[in-house]
N, C-alpha and C positions, 0 to 999 in steps of 0.2 A: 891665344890667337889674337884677342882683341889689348885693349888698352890696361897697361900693367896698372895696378894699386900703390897710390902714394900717399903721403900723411898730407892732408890739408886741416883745415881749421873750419868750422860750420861758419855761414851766413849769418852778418851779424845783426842782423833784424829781424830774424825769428823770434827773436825774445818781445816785439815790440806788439805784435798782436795776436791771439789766440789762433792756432795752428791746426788744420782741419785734420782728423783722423782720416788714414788711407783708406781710398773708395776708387770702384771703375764704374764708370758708365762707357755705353756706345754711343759715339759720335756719327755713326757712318756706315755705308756701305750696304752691298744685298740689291742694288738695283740691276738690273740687265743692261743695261744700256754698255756700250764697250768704252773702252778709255782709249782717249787719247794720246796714244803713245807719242806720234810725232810731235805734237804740239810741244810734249815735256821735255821733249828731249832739243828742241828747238829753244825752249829758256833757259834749259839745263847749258846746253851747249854753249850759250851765251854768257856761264861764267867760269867755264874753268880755266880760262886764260887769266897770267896775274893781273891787277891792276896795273892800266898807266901811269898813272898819277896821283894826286890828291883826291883829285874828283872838284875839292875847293878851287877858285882861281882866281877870285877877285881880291887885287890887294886892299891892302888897309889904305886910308886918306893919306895917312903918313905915319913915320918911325913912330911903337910906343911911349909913349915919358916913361922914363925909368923911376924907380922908388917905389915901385906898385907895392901894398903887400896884401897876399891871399892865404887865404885856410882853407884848405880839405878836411870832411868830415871821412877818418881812412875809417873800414869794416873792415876785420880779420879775415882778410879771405885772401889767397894769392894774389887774384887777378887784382884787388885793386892796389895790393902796395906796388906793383910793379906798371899799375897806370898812375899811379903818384910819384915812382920813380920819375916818368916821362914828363911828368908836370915840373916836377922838380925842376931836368933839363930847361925847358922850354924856360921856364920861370928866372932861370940863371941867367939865358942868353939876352934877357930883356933886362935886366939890372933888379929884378926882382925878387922881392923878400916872400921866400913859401916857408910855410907851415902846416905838419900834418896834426890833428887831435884825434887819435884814436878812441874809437866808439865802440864801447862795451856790450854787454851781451843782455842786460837786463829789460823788463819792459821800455823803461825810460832813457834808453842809452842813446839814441838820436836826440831829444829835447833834451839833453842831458850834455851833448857834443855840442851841440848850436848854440844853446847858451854860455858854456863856455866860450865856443869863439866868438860869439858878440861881443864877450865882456873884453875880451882882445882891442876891439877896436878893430876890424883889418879894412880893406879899400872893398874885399869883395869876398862873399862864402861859397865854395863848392861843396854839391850836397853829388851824392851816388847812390842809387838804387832804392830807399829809403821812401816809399810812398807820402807824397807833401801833404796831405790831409794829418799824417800825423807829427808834422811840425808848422803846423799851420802860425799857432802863436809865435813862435820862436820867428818864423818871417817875416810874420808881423811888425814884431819886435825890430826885426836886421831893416826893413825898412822906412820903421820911423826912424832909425840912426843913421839913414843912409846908406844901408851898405845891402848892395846886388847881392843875388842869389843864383848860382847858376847849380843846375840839374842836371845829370846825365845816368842811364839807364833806368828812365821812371816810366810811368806809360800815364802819365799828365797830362794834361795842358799847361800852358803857364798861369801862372796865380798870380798878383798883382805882389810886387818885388823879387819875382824870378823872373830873372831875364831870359830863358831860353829851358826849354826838357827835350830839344828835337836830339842832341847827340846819343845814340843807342837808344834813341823813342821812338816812338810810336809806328810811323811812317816804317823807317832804319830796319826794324825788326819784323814790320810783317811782310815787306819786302826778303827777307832773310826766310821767313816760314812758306813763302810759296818759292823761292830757289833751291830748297830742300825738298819740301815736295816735289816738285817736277824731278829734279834726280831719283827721288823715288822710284816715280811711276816708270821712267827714263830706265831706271835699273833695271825691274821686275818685269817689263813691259806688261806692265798693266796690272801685274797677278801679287800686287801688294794686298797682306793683312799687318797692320801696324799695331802696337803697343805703346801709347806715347804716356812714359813716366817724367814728374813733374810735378810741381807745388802750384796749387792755384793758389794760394794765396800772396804771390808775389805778383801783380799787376802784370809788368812788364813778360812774366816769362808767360801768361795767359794771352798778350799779345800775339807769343811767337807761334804756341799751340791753336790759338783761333787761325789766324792764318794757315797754317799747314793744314790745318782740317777744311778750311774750305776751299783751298785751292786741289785736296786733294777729290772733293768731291765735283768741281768742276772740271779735272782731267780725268779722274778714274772713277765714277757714280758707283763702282761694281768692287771696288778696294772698300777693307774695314779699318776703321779707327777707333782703337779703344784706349781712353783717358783712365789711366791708372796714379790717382794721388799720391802724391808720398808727403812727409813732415820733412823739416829739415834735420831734426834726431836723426831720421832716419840713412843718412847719406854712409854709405860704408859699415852699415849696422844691419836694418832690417831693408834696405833697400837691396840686396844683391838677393835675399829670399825671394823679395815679392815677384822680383823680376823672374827669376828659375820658378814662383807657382804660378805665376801668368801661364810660362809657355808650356808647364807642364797641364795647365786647365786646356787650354789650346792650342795645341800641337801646329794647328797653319798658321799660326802667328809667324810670320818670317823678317820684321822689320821691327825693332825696339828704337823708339825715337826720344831721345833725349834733350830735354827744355835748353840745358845747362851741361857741361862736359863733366864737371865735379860729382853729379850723381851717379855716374859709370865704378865709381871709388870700389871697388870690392866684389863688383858684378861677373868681372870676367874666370876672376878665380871661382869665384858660386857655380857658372856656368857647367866650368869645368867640372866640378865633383859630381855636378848633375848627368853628366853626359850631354849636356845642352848648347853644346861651344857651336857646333854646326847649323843649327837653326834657324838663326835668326843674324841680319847685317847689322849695325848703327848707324847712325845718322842723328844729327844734333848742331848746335849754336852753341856758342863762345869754350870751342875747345882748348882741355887742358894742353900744357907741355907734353904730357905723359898719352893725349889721346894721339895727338901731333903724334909724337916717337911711334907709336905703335902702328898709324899709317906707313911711317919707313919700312918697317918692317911683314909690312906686304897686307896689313890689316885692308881688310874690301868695305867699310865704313867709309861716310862721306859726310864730312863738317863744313858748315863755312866757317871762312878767314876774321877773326874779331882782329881787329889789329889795336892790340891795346895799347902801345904808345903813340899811335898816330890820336888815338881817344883824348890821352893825355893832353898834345899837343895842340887838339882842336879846343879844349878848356881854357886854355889860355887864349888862342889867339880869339874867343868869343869875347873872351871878357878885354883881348886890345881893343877890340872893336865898340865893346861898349862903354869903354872908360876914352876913345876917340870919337865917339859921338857918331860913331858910323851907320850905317843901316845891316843890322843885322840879320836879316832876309835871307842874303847871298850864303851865308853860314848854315843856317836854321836848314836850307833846301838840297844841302851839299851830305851827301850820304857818304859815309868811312866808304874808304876802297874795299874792297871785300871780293874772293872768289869762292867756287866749291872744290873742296880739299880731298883728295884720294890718294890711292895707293900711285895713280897713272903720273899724277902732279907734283905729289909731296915733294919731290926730289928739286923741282924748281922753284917752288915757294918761298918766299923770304920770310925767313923765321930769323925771331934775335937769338946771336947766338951763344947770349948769357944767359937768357931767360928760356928758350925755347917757344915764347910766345910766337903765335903769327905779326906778322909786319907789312909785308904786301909789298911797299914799297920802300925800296933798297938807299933811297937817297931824300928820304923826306926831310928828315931837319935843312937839309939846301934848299927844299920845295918852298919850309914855312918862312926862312929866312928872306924869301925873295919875294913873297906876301905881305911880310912886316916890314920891310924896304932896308934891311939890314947889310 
């Protein structure tokens, strides 16, 4: 019923700090108060149409200089080679020299990628998901040499030599966890009991779960939210169990929330052997290709739209902006396009159609070309 099982490859910063054993607490719920249906379904409503545009729209001062060259720090994980694919493009259209340094799985495999590319020399370092407290030195470092640092999906601040953590930060994603919630409450009218599986030890994806729980408490005080941990081992292993002994602990469980689309890996076949497939809907942030397909196919689950090469594309044109002396503001305050994804919509959504990824918007490389004054 739900999203078929593919071979992905675990996140590659788990290895970088010690990994919490699986736990639930309650976040939520039990009060009488009614919920808010309208309200939810008035936010909700307000994104299931695609994006118009960038959402960006302030051009550059002027055309790039060409000869940039930049390094990505890639992690084994789908979604970012196929947002380094897009940086690639971008990186092309501007006469620039990219480079990816693939980052290993060991504790030290970030301080271990940064250093390496320092020792490159490039004009500027892109860092992904990788909490900057633990390459703190290595910044350091990229900043006594000159060279910018740019961040995307951290849930930071900027540190002094990173020039920017708003792309897929902070803001970006808790805005993403109260649009899901409201489809929630929007859905159930009001009669959600949730199970939100998820790794707290990834910053960013504890942004997305904070948000959702507390929007879900200001539309539905009388809905339950329970925080079920997982490891990252655990993704396509021991995570489709936990999920089938949740619901079999609590049978009103009707809503399984998912931090990240990759921990679905294995869940729906569990479901199945369980007799469990009926139970419960999904709902979740930065869906696979394979959660995508499975909406085609009439799955009543509801993600929003990651547009991961518009991500790609916003990397670079941060770092024209900052190698142009421009104010980087208009950028930092400009959120990816993004809608809420279902069975209703799927069919219009602009997904790439090599990748399966969401994209949103159908003609963006024309969008950034006429930003960069190309």
């Amino acid at each position: 019923m739900r999203t078929k099982s593919w071979v992905q490859t675990m996140i590659a910063v788990a290895a970088v700090g010690a990994v919490a054993t699986a736990c639930s607490s309650a976040d939520g719920g039990g009060s009488g108060e009614p919920a808010d249906v309208s309200a939810a379904r008035s936010v909700a409503d307000q994104y299931e149409s695609p994006p118009d545009g960038l959402v960006l729209t302030t051009p550059l001062s002027r055309a790039p200089q060409a000869g940039k060259y930049v390094i990505s720090i890639e992690t084994p994980q789908p979604i970012s080679s196929a947002k380094d694919d897009a940086i690639q493009q971008a990186a092309d259209l501007l006469g620039w020299r990219y480079q990816r340094i693939l980052q290993g799985t060991d504790a030290d495999a970030g301080p271990k990628a940064m250093d390496q590319a320092i020792a490159l020399g490039p004009d500027a370092i892109h860092i992904s998901g990788t909490p900057l407290s633990m390459l703190s030195t290595q910044i350091e470092r990229a900043s006594d040499a000159g060279i910018p640092v740019i961040a995307d999906s951290v849930g930071d601040d900027p540190v002094p030599g990173v020039i920017s953590t708003s792309l897929d930060g902070t803001k970006q994603v808790q805005e993403w966890g109260k649009m899901v919630a409201s489809q929630v409450v929007a859905d159930s009218d009001g009669e959600a009991n949730i199970a939100v599986f998820t790794i707290t030890d990834y910053p960013i994806l504890n942004v997305f779960t904070d948000a959702f729980t507390a929007q879900m408490k200001t539309l539905c005080p009388g809905c339950r939210v329970e925080m079920i941990n997982q490891q990252v081992t655990d993704l396509g292993t021991k995570t489709p169990q936990s999920v089938v002994s949740t619901l079999q602990r609590d049978p009103e469980i009707n809503y399984a929330l998912f931090s990240f689309g990759d921990l679905v890996l294995g869940v729906d076949a569990a479901l199945r052997a369980a007799g469990l497939q009926d139970q419960v809907r999904f709902a979740g942030q930065t869906p696979t290709p394979a959660n995508l397909a499975s909406l085609k196919d009439g799955d009543d689950s509801v993600w929003v739209g990651f547009p991961v090469q518009i991500l790609g594309w916003r990397v670079i044109d941060m770092l024209a902006r900052q190698f142009n002396g421009d104010d980087l503001k208009p950028a930092d305050d400009a959120f990816l396009p993004t809608q809420l994804l279902n069975s209703d919509n799927i069919g219009t959504a602009v997904l790439d159609p090599k990748t399966g990824f969401y994209v949103g918007v159908a003609d963006y490389q024309d969008q950034f070309e006429k930003l960069w004054l190309k």
